[in-house]
C-alpha positions as CSV (number, residue, x, y, z in Angstrom):
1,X,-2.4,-17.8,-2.5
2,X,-3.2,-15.7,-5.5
3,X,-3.2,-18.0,-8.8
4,X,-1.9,-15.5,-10.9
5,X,-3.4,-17.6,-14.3
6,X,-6.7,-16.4,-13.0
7,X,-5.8,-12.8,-13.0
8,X,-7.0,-9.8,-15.7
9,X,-4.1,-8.3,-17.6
10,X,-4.2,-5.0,-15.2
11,X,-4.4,-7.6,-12.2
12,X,-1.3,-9.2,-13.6
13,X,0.4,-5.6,-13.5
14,X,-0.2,-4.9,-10.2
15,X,1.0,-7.8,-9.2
16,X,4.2,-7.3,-10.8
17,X,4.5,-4.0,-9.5
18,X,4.4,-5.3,-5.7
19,X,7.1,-7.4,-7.1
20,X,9.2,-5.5,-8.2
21,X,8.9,-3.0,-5.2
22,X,11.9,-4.6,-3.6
23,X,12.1,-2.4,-0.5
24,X,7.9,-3.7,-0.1
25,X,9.0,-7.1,-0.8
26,X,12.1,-6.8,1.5
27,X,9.6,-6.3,4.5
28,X,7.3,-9.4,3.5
29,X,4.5,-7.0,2.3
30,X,2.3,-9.3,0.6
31,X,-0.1,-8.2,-1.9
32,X,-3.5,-9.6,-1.3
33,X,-6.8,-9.7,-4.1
34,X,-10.0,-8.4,-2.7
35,X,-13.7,-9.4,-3.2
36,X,-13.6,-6.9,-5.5
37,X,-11.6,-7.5,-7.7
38,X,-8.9,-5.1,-6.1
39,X,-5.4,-5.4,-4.4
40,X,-4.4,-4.4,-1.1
41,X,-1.4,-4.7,1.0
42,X,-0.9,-7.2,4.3
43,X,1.9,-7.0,6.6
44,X,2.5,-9.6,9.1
45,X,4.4,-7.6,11.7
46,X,8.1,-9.4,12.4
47,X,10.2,-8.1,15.2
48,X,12.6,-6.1,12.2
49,X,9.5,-4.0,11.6
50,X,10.0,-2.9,14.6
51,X,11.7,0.1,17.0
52,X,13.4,0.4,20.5
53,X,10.0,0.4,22.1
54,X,8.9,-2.9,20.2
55,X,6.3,-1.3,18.2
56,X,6.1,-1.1,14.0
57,X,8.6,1.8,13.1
58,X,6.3,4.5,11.7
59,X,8.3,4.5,8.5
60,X,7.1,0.5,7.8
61,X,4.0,2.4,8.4
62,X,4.7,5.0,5.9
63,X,6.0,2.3,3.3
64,X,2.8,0.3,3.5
65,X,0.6,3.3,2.6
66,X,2.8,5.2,-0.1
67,X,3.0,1.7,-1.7
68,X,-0.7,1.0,-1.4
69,X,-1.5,4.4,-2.9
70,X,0.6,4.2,-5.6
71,X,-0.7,0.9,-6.4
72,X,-4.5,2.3,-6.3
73,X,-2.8,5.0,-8.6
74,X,-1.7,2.2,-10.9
75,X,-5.3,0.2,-11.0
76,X,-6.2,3.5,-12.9
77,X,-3.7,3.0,-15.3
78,X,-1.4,5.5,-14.1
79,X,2.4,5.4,-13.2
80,X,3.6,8.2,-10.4
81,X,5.6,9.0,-8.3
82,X,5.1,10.5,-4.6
83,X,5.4,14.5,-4.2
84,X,4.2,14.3,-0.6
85,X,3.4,12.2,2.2
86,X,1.6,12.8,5.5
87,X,0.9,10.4,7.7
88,X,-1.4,10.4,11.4
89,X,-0.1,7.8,13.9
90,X,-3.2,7.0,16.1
91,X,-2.1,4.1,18.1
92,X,0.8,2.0,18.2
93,X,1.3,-1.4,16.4
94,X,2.9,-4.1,18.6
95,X,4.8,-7.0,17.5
96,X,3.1,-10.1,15.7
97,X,-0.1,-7.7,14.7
98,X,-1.0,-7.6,10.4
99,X,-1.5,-5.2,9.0
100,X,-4.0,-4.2,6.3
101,X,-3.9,-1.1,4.0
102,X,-7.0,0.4,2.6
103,X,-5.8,2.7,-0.2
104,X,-8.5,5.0,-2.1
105,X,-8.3,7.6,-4.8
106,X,-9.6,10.9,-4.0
107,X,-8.8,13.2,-7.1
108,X,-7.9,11.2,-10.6
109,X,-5.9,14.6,-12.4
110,X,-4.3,14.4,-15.6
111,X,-0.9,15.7,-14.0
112,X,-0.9,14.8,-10.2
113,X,-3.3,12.4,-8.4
114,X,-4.5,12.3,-4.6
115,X,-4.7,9.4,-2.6
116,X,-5.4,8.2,1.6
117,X,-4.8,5.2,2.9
118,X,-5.8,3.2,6.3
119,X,-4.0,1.2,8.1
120,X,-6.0,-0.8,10.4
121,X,-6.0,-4.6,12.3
122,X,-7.9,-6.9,11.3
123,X,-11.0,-6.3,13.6
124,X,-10.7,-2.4,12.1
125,X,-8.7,-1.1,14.5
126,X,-7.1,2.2,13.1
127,X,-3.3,2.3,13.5
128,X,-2.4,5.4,11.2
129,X,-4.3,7.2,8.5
130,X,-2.0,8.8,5.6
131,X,-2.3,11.4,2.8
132,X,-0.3,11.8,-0.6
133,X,0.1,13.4,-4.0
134,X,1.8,11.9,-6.4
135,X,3.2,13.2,-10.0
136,X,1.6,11.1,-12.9
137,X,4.5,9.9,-15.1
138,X,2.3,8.5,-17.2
139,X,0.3,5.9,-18.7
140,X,0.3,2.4,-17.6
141,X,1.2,0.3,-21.1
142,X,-0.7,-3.1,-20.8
């Protein structure tokens, strides 16, 4: 549990902005605060996360990392939006697995932004690996 009284300003906005994802928080996407100082997102696979087969739906998948990027995105103090979104699905996720997304800037422009993100277990397994560029809107206001 993340006690939000303990958290820098910027913290405190990217916490509000997994909040106020409600399609993220509609899945149970739960934001979590690394060593570092940095978020990341957690999903605890449910079987509504799930397809025919009973394996994560690749757009869960998708979700998970086009949130976490934008979030990386936003510990910059930026605010975009996605222009594109490629995504690598290495191995299937089965049912009851989590999830954890390792987002990471890769260009920082003044107009658009680059981003990948892993999605792995939690022994490092990679499930999917996914690529995006997003529009800068603007600047985060704190």
């Amino acid at each position: 549990m993340i006690e939000e009284d303990k958290l820098t300003e910027r913290q405190k906005a990217l916490m509000s902005f997994f909040h106020q994802n409600t399609f993220a928080e509609h899945m149970r996407a739960e934001p979590v605060l690394d060593e570092n100082g940095s978020f990341h997102l957690e999903l605890s696979v449910e079987e509504h996360h799930t397809n025919l087969y009973n394996i994560v739906h690749g757009g869960v998948l998708m979700t998970l990392a086009d949130t976490a990027m934008g979030a990386a995105c936003l510990e910059l103090g930026k605010k975009v939006v996605t222009m594109q979104l490629g995504t690598e699905f290495l191995h299937s996720v089965p049912l009851t697995e989590r999830i954890i997304t390792r987002a990471r800037v890769l260009h920082d422009g003044r107009r658009t932004m680059s981003c990948e993100c892993e999605l792995l277990s939690r022994e490092g397994k990679l499930f999917a690996k996914a690529h995006a560029t997003f529009y800068v809107l603007g600047q985060l206001e704190e």
